[in-house]
C-alpha positions, 0 to 999 in steps of 0.5 A: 478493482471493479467500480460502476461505469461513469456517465460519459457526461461526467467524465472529464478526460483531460483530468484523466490524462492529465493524473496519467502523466504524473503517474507515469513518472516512477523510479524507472523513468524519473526524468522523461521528454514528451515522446517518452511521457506520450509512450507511457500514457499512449498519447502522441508526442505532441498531445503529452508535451501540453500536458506536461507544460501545463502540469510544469506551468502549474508547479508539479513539473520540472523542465529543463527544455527537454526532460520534465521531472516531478517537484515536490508540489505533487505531495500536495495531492498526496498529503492532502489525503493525510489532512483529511481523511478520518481513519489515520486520525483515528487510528493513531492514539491506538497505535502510539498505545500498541506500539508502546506495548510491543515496542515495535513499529505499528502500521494500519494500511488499506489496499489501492486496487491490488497494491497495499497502501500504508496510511497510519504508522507509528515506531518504536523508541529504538531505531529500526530498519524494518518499517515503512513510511507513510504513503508507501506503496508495496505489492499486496501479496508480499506483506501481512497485512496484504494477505490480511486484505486480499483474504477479506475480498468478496471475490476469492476468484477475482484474487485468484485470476489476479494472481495468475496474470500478475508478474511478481518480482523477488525482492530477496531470495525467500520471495515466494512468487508461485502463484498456487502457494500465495493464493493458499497462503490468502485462504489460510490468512483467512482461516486463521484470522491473521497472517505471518510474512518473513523476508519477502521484501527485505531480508530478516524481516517479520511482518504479523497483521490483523484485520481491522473491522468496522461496526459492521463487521466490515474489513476496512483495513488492516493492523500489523508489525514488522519487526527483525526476526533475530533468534525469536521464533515464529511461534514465539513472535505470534505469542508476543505480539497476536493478542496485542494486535487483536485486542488493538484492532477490537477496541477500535471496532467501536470508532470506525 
């Protein structure tokens, strides 16, 4: 998402290539040597291998002379967010309630550019194997509450252009990947103040979310639920659990 250019007197670029090694570092490429890193951050070997010991000198990295990996130091940065921002803290008494409620598994999530975050959750009392941890990131078009967010953007057009020039991949055989029918789906999650998902990321799932609003009318995140469908209709899924979640979000208008 599109954000104010910087004074260049501000910027610090060895801060941002630095976070652009860690970054790099996913489940397709969890170990990697310097010539590797430089391919994925587009810096030379040598230029990535100081970054890399730096960033191995300073804990967040692993090596064993010739691979570097991530330790367990750089959920510091991530977690650090938990610590201090406001809105999960906020949030949680509400979902701890709602949960308690629909005896299912709650989230509130934001998006991070055009992936969806999730930020606060809490579960039910039985077991479940259809939620997310906190901090996990999916593809924003693919969940409830990601239609939730992406209908609320400004710019619609800005939503549509991503769509195009955006590879989606399927996560099970339902995964709606055609770009016309997400963006429709978008505009009718606005329309309809909330959005319904089945089995897009994992099969026999269900999720159903809210937009969440500040004072000020505006979206800030949104609320949602995940649930196994079973033989519960959609229809009658959106009886059970809508209102809860609508009157959830409504109350927490006034603390946010």
């Amino acid at each position: 998402m599109t954000k104010p250019p910087l004074d260049r007197r501000d910027w610090i670029a060895g801060l941002e290539k630095g976070l652009g090694v860690l970054e790099a570092f996913d489940d397709q490429h969890p170990r990697m040597t310097p010539t590797q890193a430089g391919a994925r951050t587009g810096m030379t070997r040598t230029a990535a291998r100081r970054y890399l010991l730096t960033l191995e000198h300073l804990g967040y990295l692993q090596s064993d002379g010739k691979l570097f990996w991530l330790t367990p130091r750089v959920l510091r940065v991530g977690w650090s967010y938990f610590d201090s921002a406001r809105l999960p803290r906020t949030v949680q008494p509400y979902l701890q309630q709602l949960s308690a409620t629909l005896d299912e598994s709650v989230y509130v999530s934001v998006l991070d550019d055009w992936e969806l975050v999730f930020i606060a959750r809490n579960g039910a009392s039985r077991v479940m194997t259809t939620g997310f941890v906190l901090g996990a990131r999916v593809p924003a078009p693919l969940t409830s509450p990601g239609l939730v967010l992406l209908a609320h953007r400004d710019d619609d057009e800005a939503v549509r252009n991503w769509l195009e020039t955006t590879a989606l991949a399927p996560f099970t055989p339902h995964t709606l990947i055609n770009k016309v029918r997400l963006h429709e789906k978008i505009r009718q999650a606005r329309a309809d103040g909330f959005a319904v998902i089945e089995q897009q990321l994992q099969v026999g799932v269900r999720g159903i979310a809210v937009p969440m609003k500040d004072r000020h009318g505006q979206v800030v995140a949104a609320l949602s639920t995940n649930m196994p469908m079973g033989r519960e209709t959609t229809e009658a899924a959106l009886r059970r659990v809508l209102q809860p979640l609508q009157e959830t979000a409504l109350a927490m208008l006034n603390v946010l």
